[in-house]
DRENZA-540817 format. One record per residue: x, y, z of N, C-alpha, C in turn; residue number from 0; residue in three letters. Coordinates in nm, 3 decimals. Example, Ala and Ser with C-alpha at 12.3 -4.5 7.8 and 13.67 -1.06 7.14 Angstrom:
<nodes>
<<1.319, -0.569, 0.780>, <1.230, -0.450, 0.780>, <1.320, -0.330, 0.780>, 0, ALA>
<<1.285, -0.225, 0.708>, <1.367, -0.106, 0.714>, <1.290, 0.003, 0.787>, 1, SER>
</nodes>
This chain:
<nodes>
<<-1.931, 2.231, 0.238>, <-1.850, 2.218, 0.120>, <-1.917, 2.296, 0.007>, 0, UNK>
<<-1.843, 2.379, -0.085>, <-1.879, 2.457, -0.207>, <-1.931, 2.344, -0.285>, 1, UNK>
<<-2.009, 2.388, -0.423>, <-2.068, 2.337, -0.503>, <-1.940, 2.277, -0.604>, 2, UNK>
<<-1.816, 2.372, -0.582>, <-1.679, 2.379, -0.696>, <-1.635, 2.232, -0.596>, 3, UNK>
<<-1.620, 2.215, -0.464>, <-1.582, 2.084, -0.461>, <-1.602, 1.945, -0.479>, 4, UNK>
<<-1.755, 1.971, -0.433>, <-1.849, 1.872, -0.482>, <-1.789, 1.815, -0.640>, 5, UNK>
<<-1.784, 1.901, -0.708>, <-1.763, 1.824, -0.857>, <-1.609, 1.791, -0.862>, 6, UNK>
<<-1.559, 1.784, -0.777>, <-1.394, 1.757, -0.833>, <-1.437, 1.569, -0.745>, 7, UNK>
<<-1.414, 1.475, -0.837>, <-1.438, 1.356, -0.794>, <-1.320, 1.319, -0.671>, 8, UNK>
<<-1.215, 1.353, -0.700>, <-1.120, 1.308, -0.600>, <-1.084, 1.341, -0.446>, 9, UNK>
<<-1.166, 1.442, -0.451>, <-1.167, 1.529, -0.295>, <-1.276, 1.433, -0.218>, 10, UNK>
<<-1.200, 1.398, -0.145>, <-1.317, 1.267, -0.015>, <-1.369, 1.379, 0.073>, 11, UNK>
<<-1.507, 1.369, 0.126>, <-1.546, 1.448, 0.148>, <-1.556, 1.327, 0.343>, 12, UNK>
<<-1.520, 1.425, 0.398>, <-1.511, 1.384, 0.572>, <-1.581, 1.318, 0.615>, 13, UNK>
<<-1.581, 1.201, 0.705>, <-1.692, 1.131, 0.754>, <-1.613, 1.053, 0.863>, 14, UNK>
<<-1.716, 1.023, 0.986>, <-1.683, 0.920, 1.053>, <-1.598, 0.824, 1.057>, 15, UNK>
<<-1.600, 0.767, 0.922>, <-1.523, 0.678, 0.867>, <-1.413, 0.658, 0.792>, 16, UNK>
<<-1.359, 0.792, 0.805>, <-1.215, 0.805, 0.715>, <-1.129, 0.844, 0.806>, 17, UNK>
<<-0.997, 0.792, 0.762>, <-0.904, 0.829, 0.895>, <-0.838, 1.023, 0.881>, 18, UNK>
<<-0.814, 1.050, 0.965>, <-0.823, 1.191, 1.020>, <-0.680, 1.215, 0.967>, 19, UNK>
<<-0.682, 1.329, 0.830>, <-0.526, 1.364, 0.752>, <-0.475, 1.496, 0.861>, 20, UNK>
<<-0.335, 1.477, 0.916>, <-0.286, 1.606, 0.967>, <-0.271, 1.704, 0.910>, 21, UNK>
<<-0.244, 1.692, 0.801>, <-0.237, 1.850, 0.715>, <-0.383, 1.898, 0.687>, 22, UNK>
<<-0.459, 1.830, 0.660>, <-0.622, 1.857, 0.625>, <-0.586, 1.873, 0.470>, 23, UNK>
<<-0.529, 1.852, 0.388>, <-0.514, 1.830, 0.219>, <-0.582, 1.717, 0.191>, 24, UNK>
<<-0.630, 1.745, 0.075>, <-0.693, 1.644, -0.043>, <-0.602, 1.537, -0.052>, 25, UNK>
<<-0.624, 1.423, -0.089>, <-0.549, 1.313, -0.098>, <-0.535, 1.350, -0.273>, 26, UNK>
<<-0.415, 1.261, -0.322>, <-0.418, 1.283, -0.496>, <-0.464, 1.157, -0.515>, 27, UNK>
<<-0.550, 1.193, -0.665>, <-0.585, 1.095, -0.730>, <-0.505, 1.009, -0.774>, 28, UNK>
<<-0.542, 0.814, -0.774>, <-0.458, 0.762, -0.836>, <-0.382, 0.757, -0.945>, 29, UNK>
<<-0.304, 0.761, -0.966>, <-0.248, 0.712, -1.129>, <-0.244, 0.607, -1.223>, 30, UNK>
<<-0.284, 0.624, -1.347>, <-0.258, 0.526, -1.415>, <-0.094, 0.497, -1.405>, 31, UNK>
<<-0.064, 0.347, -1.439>, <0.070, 0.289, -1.451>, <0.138, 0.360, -1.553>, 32, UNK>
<<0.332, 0.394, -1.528>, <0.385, 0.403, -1.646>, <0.391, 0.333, -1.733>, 33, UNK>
<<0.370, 0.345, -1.883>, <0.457, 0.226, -1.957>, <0.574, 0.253, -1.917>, 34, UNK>
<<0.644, 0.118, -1.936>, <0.774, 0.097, -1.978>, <0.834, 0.114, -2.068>, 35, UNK>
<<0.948, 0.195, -2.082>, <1.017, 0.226, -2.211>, <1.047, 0.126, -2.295>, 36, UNK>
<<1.053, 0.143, -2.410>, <1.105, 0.012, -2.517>, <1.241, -0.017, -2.437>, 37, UNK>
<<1.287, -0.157, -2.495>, <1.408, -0.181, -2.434>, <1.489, -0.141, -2.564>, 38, UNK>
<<1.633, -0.095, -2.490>, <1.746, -0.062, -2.566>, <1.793, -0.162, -2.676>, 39, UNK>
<<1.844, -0.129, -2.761>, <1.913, -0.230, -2.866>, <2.046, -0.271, -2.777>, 40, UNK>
<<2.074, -0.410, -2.886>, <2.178, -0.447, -2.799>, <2.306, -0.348, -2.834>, 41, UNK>
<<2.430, -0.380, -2.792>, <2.563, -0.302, -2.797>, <2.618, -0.350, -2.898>, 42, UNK>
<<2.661, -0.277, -2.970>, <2.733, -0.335, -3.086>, <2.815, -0.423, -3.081>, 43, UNK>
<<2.878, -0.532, -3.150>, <2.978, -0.630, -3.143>, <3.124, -0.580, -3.087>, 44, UNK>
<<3.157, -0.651, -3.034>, <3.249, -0.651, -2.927>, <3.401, -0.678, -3.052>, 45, UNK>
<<3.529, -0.680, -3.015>, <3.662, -0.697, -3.059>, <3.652, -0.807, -3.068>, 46, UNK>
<<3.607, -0.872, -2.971>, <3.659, -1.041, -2.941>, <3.560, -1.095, -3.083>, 47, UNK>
<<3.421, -1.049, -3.115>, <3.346, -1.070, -3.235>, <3.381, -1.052, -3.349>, 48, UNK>
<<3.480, -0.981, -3.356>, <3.612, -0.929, -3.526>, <3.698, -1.017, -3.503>, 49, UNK>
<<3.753, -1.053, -3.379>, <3.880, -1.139, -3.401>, <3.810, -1.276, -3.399>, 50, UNK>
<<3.692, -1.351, -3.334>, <3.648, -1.454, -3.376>, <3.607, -1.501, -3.540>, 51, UNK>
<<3.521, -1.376, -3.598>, <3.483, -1.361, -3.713>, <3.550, -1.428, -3.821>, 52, UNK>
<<3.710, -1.420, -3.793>, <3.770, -1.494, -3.924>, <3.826, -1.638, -3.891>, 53, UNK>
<<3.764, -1.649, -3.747>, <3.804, -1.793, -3.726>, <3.987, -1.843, -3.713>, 54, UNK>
<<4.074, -1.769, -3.729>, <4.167, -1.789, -3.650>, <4.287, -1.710, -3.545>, 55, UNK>
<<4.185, -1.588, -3.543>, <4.188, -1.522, -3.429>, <4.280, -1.423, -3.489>, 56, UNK>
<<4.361, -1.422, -3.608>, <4.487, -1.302, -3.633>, <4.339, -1.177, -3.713>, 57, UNK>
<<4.436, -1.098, -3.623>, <4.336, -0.939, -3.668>, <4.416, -0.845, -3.739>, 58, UNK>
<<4.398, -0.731, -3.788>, <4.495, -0.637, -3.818>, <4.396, -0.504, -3.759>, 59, UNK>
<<4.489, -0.424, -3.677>, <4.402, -0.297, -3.569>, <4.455, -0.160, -3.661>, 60, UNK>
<<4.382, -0.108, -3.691>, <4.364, 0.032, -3.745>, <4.310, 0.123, -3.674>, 61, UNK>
<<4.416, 0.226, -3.667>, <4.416, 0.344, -3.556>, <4.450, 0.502, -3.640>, 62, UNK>
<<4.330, 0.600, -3.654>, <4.337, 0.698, -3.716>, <4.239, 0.730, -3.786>, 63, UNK>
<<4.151, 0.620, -3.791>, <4.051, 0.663, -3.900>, <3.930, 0.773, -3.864>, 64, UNK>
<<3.884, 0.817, -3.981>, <3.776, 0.941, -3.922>, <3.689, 0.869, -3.830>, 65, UNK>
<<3.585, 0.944, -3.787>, <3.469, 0.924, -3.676>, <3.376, 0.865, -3.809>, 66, UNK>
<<3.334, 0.925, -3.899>, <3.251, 0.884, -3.995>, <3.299, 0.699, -4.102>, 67, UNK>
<<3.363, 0.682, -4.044>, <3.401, 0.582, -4.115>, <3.323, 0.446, -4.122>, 68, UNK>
<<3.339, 0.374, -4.256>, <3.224, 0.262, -4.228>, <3.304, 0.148, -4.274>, 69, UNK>
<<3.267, 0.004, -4.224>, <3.322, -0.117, -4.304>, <3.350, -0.064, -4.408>, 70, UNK>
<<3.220, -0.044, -4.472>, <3.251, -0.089, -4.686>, <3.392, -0.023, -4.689>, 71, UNK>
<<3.413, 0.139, -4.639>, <3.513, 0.173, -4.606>, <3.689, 0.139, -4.618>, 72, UNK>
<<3.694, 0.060, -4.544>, <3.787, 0.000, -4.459>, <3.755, -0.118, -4.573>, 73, UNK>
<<3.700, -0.177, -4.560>, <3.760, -0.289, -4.722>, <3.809, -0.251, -4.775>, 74, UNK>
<<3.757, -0.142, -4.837>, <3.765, -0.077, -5.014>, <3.943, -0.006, -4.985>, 75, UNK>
<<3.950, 0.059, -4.815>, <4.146, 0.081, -4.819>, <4.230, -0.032, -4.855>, 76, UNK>
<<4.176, -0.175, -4.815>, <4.258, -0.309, -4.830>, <4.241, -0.353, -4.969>, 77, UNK>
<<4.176, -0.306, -5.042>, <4.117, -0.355, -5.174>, <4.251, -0.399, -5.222>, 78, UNK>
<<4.379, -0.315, -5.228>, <4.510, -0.367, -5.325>, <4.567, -0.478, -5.246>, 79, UNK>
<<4.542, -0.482, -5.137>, <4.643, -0.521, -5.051>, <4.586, -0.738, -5.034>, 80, UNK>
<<4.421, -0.689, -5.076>, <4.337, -0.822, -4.975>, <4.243, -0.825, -5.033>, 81, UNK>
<<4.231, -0.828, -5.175>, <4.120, -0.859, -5.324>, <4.052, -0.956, -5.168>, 82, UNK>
<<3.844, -0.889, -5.238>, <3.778, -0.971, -5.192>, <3.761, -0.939, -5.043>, 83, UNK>
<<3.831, -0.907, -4.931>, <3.774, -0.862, -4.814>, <3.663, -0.833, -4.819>, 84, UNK>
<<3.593, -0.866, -4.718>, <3.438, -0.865, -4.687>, <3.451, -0.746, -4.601>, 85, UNK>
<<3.321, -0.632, -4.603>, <3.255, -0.523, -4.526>, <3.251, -0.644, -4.382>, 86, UNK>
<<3.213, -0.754, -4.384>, <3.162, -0.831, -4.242>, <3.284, -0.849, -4.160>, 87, UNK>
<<3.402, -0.856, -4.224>, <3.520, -0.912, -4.141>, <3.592, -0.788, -4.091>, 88, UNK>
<<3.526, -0.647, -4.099>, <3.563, -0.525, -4.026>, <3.500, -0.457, -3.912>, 89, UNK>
<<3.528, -0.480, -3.876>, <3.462, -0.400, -3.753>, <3.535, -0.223, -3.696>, 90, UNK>
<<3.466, -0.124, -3.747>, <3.467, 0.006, -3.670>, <3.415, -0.003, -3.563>, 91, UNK>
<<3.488, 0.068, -3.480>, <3.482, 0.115, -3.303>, <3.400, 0.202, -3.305>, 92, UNK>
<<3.425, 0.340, -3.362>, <3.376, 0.456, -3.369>, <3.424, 0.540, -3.267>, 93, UNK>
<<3.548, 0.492, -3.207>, <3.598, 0.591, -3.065>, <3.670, 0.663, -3.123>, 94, UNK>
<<3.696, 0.799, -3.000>, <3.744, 0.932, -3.061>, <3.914, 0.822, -3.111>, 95, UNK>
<<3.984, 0.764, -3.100>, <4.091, 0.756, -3.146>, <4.068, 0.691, -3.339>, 96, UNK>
<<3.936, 0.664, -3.339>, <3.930, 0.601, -3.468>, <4.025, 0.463, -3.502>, 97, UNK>
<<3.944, 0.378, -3.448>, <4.001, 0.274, -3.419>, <3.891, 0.135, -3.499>, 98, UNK>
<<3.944, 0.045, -3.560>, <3.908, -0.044, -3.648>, <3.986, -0.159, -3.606>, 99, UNK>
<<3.890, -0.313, -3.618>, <3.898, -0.450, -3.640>, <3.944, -0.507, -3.758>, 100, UNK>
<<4.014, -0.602, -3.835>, <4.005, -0.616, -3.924>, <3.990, -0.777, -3.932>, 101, UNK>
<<3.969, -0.898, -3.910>, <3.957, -1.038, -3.937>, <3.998, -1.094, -4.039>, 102, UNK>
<<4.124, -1.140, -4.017>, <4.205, -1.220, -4.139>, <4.205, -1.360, -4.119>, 103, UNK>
<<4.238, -1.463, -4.203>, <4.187, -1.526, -4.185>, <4.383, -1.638, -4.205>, 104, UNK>
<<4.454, -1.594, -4.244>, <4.623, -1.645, -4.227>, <4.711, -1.571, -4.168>, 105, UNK>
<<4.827, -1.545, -4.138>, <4.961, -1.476, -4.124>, <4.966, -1.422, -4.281>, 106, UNK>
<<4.965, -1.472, -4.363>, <5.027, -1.396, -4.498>, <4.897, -1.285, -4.539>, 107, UNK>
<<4.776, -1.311, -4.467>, <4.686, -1.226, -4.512>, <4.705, -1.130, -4.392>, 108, UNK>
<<4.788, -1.108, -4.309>, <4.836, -1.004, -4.158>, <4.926, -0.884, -4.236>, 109, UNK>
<<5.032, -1.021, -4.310>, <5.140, -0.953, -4.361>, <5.093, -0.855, -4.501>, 110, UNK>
<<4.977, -0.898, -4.582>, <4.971, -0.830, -4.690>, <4.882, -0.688, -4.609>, 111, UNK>
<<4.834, -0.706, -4.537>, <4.737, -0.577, -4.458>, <4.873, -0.483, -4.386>, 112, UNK>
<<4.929, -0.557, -4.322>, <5.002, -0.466, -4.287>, <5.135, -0.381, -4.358>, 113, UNK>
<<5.106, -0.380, -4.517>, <5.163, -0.361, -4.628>, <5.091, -0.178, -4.628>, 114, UNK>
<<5.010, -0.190, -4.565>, <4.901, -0.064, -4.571>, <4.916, 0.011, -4.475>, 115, UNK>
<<5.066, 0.006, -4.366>, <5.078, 0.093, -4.294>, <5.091, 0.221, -4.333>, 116, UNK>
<<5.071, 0.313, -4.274>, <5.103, 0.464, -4.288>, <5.048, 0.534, -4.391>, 117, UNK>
<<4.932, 0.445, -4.498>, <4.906, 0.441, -4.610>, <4.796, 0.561, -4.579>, 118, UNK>
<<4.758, 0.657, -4.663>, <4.636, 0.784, -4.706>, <4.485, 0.704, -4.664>, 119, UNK>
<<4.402, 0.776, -4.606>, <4.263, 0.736, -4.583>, <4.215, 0.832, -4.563>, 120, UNK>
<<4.170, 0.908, -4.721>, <4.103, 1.042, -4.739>, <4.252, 1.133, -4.712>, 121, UNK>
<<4.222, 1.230, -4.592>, <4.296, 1.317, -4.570>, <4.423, 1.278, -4.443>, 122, UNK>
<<4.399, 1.140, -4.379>, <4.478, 1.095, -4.273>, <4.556, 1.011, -4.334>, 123, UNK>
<<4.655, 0.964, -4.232>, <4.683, 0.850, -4.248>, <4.685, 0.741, -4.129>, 124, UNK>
<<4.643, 0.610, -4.181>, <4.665, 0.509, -4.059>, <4.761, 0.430, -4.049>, 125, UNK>
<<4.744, 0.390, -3.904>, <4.860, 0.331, -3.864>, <4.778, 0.157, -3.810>, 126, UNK>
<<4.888, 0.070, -3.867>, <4.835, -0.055, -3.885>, <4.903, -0.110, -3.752>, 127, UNK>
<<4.838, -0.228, -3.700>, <4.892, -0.324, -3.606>, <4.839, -0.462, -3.642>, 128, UNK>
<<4.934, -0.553, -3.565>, <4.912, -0.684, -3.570>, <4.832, -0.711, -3.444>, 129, UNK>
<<4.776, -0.797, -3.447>, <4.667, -0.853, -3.287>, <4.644, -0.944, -3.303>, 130, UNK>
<<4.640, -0.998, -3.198>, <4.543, -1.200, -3.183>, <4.438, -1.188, -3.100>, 131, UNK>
<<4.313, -1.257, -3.176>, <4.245, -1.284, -3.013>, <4.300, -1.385, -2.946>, 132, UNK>
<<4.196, -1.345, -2.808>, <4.224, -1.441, -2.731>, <4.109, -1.488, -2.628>, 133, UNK>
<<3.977, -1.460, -2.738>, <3.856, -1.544, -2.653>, <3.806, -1.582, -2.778>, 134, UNK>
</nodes>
């Protein structure tokens, strides 16, 4: 054996006592363990979590809105319609159709939201629906 193998620690050097490799290659050195990746965050709140949110399950569904869109958002369109709406009782999707939760909390608060059909949001306009949950 060269002097260059001698110093490489991982090369077993032949003996009586080692079992006989068919290829005649170096074995590889062990490895340290991977870490484990951090774990993922959870998934954002679900529909059924907007329509629970107001506690009696009537929603109003908004379809059109940009990709960039946020709660505060989406209140601040209901502002004439639903003084006081909370950023919490909205829920954005963020899917390519631009699609929004809204959590009302009566029928007459369905009917004043859906007063806001067809209504301007920036440069679009949305289109309102009625929904119930049903978990």
């Amino acid at each position: 054996m060269s002097d260059a193998e001698d110093s490489v620690p991982w090369k077993r050097q032949r003996g009586d006592d080692d079992e006989d490799d068919s290829d005649g290659e170096a074995s590889v050195p062990p490895q340290a363990p991977v870490p484990m990746p951090a774990p993922v965050a959870a998934p954002p709140p679900t529909a059924a979590a907007a329509v629970s949110a107001g506690g009696s399950g009537l929603c109003a569904a908004l379809r059109g809105l940009p990709w960039n869109t946020a709660p505060e958002d989406v209140a601040a369109f209901f502002a004439g319609a639903l003084p006081g709406l909370s950023p919490a009782s909205c829920l954005v999707l963020h899917n390519p159709t631009g699609e929004a939760l809204v959590a009302l909390r009566s029928a007459s608060e369905v009917a004043a939201a859906l007063t806001r059909n067809k209504a301007a949001f920036g440069k679009r306009w949305v289109r309102l629906l009625r929904t119930e949950g049903r978990g």
